[in-house]
C-alpha positions as CSV (number, residue, x, y, z in Angstrom):
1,X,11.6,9.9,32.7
2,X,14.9,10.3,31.9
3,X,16.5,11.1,28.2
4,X,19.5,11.3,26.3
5,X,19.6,14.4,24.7
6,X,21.9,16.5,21.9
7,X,21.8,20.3,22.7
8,X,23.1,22.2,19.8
9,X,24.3,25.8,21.0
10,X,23.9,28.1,18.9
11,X,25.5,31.6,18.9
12,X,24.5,33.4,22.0
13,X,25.5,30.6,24.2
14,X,29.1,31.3,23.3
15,X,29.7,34.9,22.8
16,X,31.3,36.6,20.2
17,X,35.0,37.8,21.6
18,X,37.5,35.7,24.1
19,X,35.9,37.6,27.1
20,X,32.3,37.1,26.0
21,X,32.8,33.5,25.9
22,X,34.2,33.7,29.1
23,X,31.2,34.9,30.8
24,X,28.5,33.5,28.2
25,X,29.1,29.8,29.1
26,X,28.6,29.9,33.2
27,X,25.2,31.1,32.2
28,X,25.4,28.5,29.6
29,X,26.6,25.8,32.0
30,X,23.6,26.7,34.6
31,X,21.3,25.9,32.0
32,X,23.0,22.2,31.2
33,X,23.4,20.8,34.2
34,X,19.5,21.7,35.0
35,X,19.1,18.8,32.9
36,X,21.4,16.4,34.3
37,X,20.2,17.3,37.7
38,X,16.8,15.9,36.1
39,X,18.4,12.6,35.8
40,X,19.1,13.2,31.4
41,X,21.8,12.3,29.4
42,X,23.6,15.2,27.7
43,X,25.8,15.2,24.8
44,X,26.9,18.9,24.0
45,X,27.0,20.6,20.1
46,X,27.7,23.9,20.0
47,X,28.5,26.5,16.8
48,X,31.7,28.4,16.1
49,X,30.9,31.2,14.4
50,X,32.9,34.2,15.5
51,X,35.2,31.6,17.2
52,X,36.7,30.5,13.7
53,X,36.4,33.6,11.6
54,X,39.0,34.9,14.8
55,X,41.4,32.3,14.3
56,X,41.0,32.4,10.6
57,X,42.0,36.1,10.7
58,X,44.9,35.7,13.2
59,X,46.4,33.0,11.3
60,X,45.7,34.9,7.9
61,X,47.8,37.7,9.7
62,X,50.9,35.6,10.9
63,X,51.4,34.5,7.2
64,X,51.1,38.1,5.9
65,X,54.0,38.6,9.2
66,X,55.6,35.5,8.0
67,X,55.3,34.2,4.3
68,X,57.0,30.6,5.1
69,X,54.1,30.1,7.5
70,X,51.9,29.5,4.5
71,X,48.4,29.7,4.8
72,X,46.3,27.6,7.2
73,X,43.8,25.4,6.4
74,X,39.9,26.6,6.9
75,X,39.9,22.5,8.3
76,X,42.5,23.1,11.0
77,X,40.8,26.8,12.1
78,X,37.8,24.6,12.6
79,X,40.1,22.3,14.8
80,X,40.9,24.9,17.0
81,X,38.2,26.6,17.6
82,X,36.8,22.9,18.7
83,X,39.7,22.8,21.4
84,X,39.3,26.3,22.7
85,X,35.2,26.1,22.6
86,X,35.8,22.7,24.5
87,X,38.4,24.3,26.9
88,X,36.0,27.2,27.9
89,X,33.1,24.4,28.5
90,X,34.8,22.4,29.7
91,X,36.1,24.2,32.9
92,X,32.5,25.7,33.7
93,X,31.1,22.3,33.1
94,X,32.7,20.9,36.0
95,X,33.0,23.6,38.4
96,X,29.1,24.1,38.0
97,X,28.6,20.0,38.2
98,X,31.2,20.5,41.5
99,X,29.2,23.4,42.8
100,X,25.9,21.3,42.8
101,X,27.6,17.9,44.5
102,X,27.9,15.8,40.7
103,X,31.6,15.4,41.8
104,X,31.8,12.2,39.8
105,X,31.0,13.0,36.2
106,X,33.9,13.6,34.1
107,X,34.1,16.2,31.6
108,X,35.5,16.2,28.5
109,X,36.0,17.7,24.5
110,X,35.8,15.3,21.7
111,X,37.6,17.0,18.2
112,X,34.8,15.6,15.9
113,X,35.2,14.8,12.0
114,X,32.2,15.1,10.1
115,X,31.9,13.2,6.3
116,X,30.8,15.4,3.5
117,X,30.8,14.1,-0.2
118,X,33.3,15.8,-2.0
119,X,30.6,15.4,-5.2
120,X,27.4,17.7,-3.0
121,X,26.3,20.1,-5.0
122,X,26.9,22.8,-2.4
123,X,30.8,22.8,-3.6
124,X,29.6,23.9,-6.8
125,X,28.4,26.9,-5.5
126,X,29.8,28.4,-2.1
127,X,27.3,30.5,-0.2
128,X,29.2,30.9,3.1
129,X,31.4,34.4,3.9
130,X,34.0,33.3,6.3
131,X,37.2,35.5,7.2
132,X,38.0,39.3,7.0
133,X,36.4,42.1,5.0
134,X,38.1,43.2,2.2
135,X,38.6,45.8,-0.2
136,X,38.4,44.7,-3.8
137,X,41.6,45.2,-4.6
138,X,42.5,43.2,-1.4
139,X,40.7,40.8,-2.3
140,X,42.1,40.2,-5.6
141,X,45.5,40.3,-5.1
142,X,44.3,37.3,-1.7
143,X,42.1,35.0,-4.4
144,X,45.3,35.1,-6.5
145,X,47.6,34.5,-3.9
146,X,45.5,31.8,-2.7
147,X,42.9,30.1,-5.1
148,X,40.1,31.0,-3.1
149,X,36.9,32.0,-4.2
150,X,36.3,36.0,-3.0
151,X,32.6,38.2,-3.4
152,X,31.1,41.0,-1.9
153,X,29.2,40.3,0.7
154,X,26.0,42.3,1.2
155,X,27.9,45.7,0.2
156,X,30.1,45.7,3.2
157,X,33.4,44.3,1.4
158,X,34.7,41.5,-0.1
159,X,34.8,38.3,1.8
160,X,36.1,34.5,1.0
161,X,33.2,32.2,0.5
162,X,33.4,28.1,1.5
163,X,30.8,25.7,0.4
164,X,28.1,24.4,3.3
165,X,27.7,20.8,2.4
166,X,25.0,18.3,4.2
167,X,26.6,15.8,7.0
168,X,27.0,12.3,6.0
169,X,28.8,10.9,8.9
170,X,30.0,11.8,12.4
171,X,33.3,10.2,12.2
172,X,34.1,10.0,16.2
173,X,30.3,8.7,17.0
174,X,30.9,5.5,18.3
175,X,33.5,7.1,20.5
176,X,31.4,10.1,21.9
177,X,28.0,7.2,22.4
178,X,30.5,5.1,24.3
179,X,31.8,8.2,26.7
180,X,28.1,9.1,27.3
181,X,27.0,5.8,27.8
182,X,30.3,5.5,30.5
183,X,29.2,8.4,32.6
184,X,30.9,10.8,30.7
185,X,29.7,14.7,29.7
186,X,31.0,15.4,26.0
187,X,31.6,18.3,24.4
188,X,31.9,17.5,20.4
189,X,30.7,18.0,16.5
190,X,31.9,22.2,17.2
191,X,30.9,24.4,14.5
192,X,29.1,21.1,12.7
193,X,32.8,19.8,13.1
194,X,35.8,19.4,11.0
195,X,34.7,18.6,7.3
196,X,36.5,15.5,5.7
197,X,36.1,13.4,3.3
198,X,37.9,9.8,2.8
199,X,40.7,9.3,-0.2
200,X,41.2,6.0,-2.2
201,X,43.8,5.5,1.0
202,X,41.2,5.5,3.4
203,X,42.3,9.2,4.5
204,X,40.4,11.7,5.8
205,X,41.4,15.0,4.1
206,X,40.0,18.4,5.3
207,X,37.8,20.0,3.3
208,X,37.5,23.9,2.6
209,X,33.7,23.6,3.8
210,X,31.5,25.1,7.3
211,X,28.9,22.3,8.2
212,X,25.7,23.7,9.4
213,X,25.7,22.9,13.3
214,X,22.2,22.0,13.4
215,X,22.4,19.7,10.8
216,X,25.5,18.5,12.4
217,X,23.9,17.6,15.7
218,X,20.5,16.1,14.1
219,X,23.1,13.8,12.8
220,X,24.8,13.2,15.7
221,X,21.6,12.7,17.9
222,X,20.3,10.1,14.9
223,X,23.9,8.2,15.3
224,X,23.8,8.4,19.1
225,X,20.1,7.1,19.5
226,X,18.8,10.2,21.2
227,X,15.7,10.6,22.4
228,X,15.5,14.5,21.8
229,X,17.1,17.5,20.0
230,X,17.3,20.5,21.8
231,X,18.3,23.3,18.8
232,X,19.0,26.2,21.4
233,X,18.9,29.7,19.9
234,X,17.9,33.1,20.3
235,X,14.2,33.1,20.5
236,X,11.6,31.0,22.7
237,X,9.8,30.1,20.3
238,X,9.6,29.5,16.5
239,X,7.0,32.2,15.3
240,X,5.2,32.3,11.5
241,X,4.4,35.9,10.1
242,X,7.7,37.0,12.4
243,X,8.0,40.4,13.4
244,X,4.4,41.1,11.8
245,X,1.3,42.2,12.7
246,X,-0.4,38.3,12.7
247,X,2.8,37.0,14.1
248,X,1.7,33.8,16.2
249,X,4.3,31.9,17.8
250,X,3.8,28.2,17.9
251,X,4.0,25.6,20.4
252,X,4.1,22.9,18.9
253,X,4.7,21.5,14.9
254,X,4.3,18.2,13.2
255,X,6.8,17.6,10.5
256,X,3.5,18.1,7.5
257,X,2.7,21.5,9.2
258,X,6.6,22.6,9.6
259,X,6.9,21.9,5.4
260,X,3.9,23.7,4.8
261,X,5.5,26.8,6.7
262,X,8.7,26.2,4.8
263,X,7.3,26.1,1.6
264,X,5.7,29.5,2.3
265,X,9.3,30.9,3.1
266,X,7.7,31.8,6.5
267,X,11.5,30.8,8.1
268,X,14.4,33.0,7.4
269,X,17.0,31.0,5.4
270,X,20.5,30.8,7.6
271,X,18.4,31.5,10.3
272,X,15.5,29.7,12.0
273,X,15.1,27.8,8.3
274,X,17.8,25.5,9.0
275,X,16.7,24.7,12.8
276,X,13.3,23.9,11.5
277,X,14.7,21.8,8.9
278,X,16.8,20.1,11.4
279,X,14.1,19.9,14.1
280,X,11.8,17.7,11.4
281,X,14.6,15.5,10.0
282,X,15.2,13.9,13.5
283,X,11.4,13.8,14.7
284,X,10.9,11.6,11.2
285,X,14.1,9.5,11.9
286,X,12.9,7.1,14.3
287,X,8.9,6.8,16.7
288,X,8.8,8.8,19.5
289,X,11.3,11.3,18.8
290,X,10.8,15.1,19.4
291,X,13.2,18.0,18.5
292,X,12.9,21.6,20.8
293,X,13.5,24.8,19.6
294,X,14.0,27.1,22.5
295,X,15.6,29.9,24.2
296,X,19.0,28.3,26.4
297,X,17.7,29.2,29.9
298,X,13.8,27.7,28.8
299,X,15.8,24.6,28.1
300,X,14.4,23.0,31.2
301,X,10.7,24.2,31.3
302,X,10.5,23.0,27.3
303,X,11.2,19.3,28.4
304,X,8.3,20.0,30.4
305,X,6.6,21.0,27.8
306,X,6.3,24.3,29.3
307,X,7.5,26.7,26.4
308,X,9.5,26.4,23.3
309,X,8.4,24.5,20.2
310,X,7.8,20.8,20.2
311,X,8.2,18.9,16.6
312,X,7.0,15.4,16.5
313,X,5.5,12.8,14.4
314,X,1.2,12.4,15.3
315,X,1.3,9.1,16.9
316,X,0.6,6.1,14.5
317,X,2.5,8.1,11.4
318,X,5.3,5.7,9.9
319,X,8.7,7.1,10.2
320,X,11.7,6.1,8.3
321,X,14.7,3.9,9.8
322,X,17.3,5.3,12.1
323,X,20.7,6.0,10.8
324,X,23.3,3.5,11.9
325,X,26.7,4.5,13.6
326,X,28.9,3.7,11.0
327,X,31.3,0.7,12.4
């Protein structure tokens, strides 16, 4: 039976330099339209990881060229990495589709705005490195030129840190449901998407903010109506006791048993932590939802229910509302 399905990319899909990409998303590309050969609707999420910190650092070096460029904001980085992720994607998308006789399936990007409440705690405290290492110094002389909050990170330099704030809204939604629904593949919500918030005017301002992408796309696959999550990443399964001697990877996990395994810290935070939290968010949003976690090429064979991990509510257990796409 057909479904409509988020995939959220994670890293390795994508590469980490121009050429990587490149090269990264045919094998990427394979791997999607496996599943709309098997009759599924696909909506695309993807990260943006290396993408952004590159643009941040080019455009941090034409203003150091070129003081009157000013600096640019972490919001509009976030924008372009979107178009150029999308542009990559894209292209592969289509000639792959082409190759395999889907000739009539159009392909396109969607630069997504994602709601975050200016008042989340996570502003209070900024947790995520983004940009160039630093020296101290450097980094001093930046934070004053700047405003923006600078720490060492881990020993290895100094770094600017942004907040990570939860997803409220997927801004486009309606528009990317509608494009799906038409026949359409779409590419959208890249690196969690563009964080905004509204003014009293009803504007969307930027906000100096990363979304988690797999938070991002549980969203998006609650606002869309999905039927499945597919968090791709860079194992096949999720595993408790990782990298230990009583390691035992798991096939499947109700939302119960996935908390339990949280609460023991058995998932590494900014890691497989988030996915799992992601994973059980959207198997409790609505009956009959399940949420994969999986390597990219096991993508197919986990529908099956071949490999990966499977999270889903026991039959009978009450479930919360869906979210509604917000008008």
């Amino acid at each position: 039976m057909s479904k409509r399905i988020v995939i959220a990319l994670g890293g390795n899909a994508l590469g980490n330099t121009l050429p990587e990409q490149a090269e990264a998303v045919k094998v990427t590309a394979r791997a999607i339209v496996d599943l709309i050969e098997d009759g599924n609707q696909v909506v695309i999420a993807h990260g943006n990881g290396p993408q952004v910190g590159i643009i941040n650092n080019a455009m941090a070096a034409l203003q150091r060229e070129d003081p009157n460029q000013g600096f640019t904001p972490l919001s509009v980085c976030g924008a372009m990495s979107q178009a150029y992720i999308g542009y990559d994607l894209q292209n592969v998308l289509r000639e792959e589709l082409l190759d395999r006789g889907i000739g009539n399936m159009p392909v396109c990007t969607v630069i997504t705005q994602v709601e975050v409440d200016p008042a989340d705690p996570a502003f209070d405290n900024p947790s995520k490195p983004i940009g160039k290492f630093m020296t101290e110094e450097e980094a001093r002389e930046f934070s004053a030129q700047t405003g923006y909050l600078v720490r060492e990170d881990a020993g290895r330099g100094w770094r600017r840190y942004v907040a990570s704030p939860k997803p409220k809204n997927i801004v486009e939604a309606r528009a990317i449901r509608h494009l799906a629904e038409d026949g359409h593949l779409v590419v959208c919500c890249g690196g969690g998407g563009i964080p905004v918030y509204r003014t009293e005017k009803n504007h969307l301002k930027g906000a100096a903010a990363v979304i988690d992408k797999d938070f991002a796309s549980e969203l998006l696959a609650e606002q869309l109506d999905a039927d499945m999550l597919i968090i791709l990443t860079a194992v096949e399964k999720v595993a408790i006791n990782f990298r230990k001697e009583n390691e035992e990877w798991l096939s499947s996990l109700t939302p119960a048993e996935a908390r339990r395994y949280m609460e023991e810290g058995q998932f590494a935070p900014g890691s497989m932590l988030p996915k799992v939290e992601a994973a059980v968010k959207f198997a409790e949003s609505k009956p009959g939802r399940q949420a994969l976690i999986t390597l990219l090429e096991k993508a197919r064979d986990g529908i099956a229910g071949n490999t990966g991990t499977v999270i889903q509510q026991p039959v009978g257990a009450e479930k919360p509302a869906v979210a509604a796409v917000e008008a």
